[in-house]
Every structure is written in C-alpha cells, then in structure tokens.
C-alpha positions in Angstrom: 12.6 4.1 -3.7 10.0 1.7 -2.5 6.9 2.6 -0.8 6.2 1.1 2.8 4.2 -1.8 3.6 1.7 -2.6 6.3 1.3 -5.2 8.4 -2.1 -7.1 8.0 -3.9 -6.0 11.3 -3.2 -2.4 9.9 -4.4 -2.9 7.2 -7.5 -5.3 8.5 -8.1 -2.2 10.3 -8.6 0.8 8.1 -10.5 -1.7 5.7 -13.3 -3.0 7.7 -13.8 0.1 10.5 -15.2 2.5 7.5 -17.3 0.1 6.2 -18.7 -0.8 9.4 -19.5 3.4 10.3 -21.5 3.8 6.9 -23.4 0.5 7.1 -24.7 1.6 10.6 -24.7 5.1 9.4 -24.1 6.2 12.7 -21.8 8.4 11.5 -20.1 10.4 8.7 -21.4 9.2 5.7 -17.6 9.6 3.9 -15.8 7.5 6.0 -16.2 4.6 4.1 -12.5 4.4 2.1 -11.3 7.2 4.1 -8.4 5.3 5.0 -8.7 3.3 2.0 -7.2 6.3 0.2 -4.4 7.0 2.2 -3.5 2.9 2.4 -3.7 2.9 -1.6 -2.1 6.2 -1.9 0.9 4.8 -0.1 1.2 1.3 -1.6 0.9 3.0 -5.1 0.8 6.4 -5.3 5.0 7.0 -5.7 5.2 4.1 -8.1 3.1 6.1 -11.0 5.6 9.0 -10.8 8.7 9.1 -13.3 10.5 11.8 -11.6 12.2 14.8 -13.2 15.7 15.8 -12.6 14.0 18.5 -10.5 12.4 16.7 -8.6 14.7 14.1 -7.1 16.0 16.1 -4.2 11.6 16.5 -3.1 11.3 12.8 -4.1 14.3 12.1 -1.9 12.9 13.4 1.3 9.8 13.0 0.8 10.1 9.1 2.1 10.3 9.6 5.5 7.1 11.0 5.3 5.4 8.1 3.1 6.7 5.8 6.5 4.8 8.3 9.0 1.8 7.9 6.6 1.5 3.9 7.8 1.5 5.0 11.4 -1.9 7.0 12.5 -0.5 8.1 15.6 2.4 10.0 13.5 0.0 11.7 10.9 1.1 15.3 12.4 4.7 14.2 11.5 3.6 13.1 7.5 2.2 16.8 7.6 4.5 18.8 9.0 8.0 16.6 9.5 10.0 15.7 12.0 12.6 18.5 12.1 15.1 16.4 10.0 12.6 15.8 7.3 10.1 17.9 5.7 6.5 17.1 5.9 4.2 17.0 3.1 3.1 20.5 3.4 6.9 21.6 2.8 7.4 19.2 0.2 4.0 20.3 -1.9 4.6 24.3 -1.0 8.8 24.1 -1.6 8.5 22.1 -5.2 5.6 23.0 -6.5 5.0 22.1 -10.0 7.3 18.9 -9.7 5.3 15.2 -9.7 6.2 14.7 -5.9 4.6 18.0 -5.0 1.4 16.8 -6.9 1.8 13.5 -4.9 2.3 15.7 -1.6 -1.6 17.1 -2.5 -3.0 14.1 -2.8 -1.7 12.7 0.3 -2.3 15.7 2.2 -5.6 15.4 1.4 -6.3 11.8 3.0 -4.7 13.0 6.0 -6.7 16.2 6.4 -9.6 13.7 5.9 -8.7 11.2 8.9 -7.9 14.6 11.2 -11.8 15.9 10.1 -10.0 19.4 8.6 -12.1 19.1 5.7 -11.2 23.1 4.5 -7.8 21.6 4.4 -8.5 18.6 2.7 -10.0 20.5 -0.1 -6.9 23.5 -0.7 -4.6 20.4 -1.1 -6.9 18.1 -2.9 -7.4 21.2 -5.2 -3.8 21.7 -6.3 -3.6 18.5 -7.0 -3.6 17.8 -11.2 -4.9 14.8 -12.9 -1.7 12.2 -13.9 -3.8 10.0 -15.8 -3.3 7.5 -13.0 -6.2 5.0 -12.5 -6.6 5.0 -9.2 -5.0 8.0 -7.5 -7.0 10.5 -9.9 -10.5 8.9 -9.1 -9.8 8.7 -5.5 -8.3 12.1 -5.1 -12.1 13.5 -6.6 -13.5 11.1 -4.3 -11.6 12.6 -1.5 -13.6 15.6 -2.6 -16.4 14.1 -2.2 -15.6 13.2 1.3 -14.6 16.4 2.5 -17.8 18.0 0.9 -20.2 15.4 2.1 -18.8 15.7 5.8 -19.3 19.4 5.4 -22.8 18.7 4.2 -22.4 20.5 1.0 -24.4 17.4 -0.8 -24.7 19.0 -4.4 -20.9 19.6 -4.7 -20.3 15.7 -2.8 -22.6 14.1 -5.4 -20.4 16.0 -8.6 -17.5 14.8 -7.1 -18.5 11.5 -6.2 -20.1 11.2 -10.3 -16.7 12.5 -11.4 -14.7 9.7 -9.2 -17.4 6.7 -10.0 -16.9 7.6 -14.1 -13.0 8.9 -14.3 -11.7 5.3 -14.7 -13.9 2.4 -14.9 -13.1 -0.3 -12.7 -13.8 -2.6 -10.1 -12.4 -0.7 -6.8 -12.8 2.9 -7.5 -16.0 3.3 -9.7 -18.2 1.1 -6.7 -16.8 3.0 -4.0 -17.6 6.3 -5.4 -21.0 4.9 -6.4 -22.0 3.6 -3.2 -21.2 6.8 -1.2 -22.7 8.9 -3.9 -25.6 6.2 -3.3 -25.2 6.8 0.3 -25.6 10.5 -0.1 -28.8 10.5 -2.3 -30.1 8.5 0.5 -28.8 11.2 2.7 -30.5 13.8 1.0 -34.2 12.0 0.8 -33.6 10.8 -2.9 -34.4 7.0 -2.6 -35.2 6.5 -6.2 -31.8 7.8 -7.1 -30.3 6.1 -4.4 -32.0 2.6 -5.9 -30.8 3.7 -9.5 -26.9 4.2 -8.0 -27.0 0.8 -6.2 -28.0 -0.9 -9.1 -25.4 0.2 -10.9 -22.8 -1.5 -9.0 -25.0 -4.7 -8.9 -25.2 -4.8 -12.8 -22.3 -3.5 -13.9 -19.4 -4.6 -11.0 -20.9 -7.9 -9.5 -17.4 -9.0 -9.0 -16.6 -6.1 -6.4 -16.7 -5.9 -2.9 -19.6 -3.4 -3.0 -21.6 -5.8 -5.0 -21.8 -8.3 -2.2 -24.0 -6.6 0.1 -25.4 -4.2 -2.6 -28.8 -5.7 -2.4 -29.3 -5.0 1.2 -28.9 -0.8 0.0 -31.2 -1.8 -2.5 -34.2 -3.1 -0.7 -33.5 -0.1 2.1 -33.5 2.9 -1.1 -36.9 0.4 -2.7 -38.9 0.6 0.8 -38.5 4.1 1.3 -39.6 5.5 -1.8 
C-alpha cells in the first residue's frame, strides 16, 4: 500500500507558512515544521513498517485515513474516521501493540499539533515507541517539543528538542530541532546559548536549509547578550 502524494502548492504551503511565523516570531515559537511533520510522516512514515500478520487488517484500513491526512480541512476525519473507516484514534486504541498502531501515535500527534490540543498531542506522542527510524523517531520527540514549547513548559521543550537534534544525525532533522531549541533559549532570555545552538547548524550542517539564514539568528542571539 502506497502512501499519498501532494500536489506542489500543498506542499509549497505547509513548507514556507511555518517558517515565515517563527522568523517574525509573531507567533508560536513551534510552528516551524509543524506541518513538516505531518507532510513527512505521510510520504514516509508507512514505508518503514514491515507489518505483522496481526497487523494487516489495522494496516488495511488505516489508508483512508493517511489520504484525509493530505487534506487540512479533513483532519477531524484522519482522527476520528468517516463512519466507513476508522480514524487514527481507533486504529492506535483497537491494535495496540501492532507497528500501525505505533504509526497511528505518531500521526495523531502532528494533527493534535495543527488543531493546538497540545495535552493530546503529548498522550499520543507518548505511546508512541522508538522504531529505529531516522526520521520519524527524531521528529516524533520534536513533536514533543512543540507541544511543550506552545504550552510554555520551556525546560521539558529544550530536553525534547536536545533529544530530537542528537537521535539521528542529519541534515533535516538535527537543524530543525536545533533551530527551535535555538528559538527557545532565545525565548527564555538565554542569548549565549541561543548563539552556541545556532552555530551549531552553521558548522556542522552548512548544506541545510537552516544553514542559509542561520547567520541572521546569529547576529540577533550576539547583540542581545
């Protein structure tokens, strides 16, 4: 079973509308990749499963709810169903302990995000179990982050987002999560710390996207301190 595509203005979308909130910080400092999660989640997230025999009947209806994912306007459907198919809240409570169920949390959690129930967001994200996948484990403790940071619980946003920036080193995840964890020092009056997290992605992911305008979060962290 293949996971659903966007089209390109979707997906122009809920890449640059994040980015542009936190840059302004006008307003919630983790909305930057808030969407990104849910986009990646559904181009990759199913694909890193090898489902067991159990599992194939939750795996089986659990696509009509990957297509409501794509669609903002049907998120209550991904959550809940549509009378015909279960949501992802059946799907994680009904077959628990199987990989789709895991993959249920994870989504549930992205969509919690985007609908501001942040409690929510952290019961799924919390059931969910590491997989060893590169990207869907990082981003689900950045999720964390997210929901913590929105609820202004700073200490617990800043373990989450060090847990997501060091649980697999690369060039999407580990710059995110180091740029909002940046984001929050700032947040919190820590400007050196702030610098320190910035440079990071400067020196050590110069290739990423964050890298590209990392200097300007730079020179703001520098001229506060």
């Amino acid at each position: 079973m293949a996971t659903n595509q966007m089209d390109t203005k979707t997906q122009s979308n809920m890449l640059t509308n994040p980015g542009h909130f936190v840059q302004e910080n006008k307003k919630s400092l983790a909305v930057i990749g808030g969407a990104i999660v849910a986009l990646i989640l559904l181009y990759i997230g199913y694909q890193q499963f090898y489902l067991a025999p159990r599992a194939e009947t939750a795996a089986n209806e659990m696509f009509k709810a990957e297509e409501y994912v794509a669609v903002d306007s049907l998120a209550d459907r991904a959550i809940k169903g549509d009378g015909s198919y279960p949501g992802f809240e059946t799907i994680a409570d009904e077959y628990s302990s199987t990989k789709s169920a895991n993959l249920a949390n994870a989504y549930l959690g992205g969509l919690y995000l985007q609908k501001g129930e942040f409690e929510k967001a952290i019961d799924a994200l919390g059931n969910y179990s590491s997989t060893g996948s590169i990207v869907i484990d990082p981003l689900v403790l950045g999720m964390l982050g997210d929901a913590y940071s929105e609820l202004k619980e700073y200490d617990k946003s800043i373990t989450y987002y060090k847990k997501a920036a060091s649980k697999s080193d690369n060039t999407f995840t580990s710059p995110l999560f180091l740029k909002k964890l940046g984001l929050v020092y700032e947040e919190q009056k820590e400007f050196k710390s702030a610098a320190d997290t910035y440079k990071k992605i400067k020196e050590n992911y110069p290739t990423s996207i964050e890298a590209s305008v990392i200097d300007t979060y730079i020179a703001r962290a520098e001229a506060r301190l």
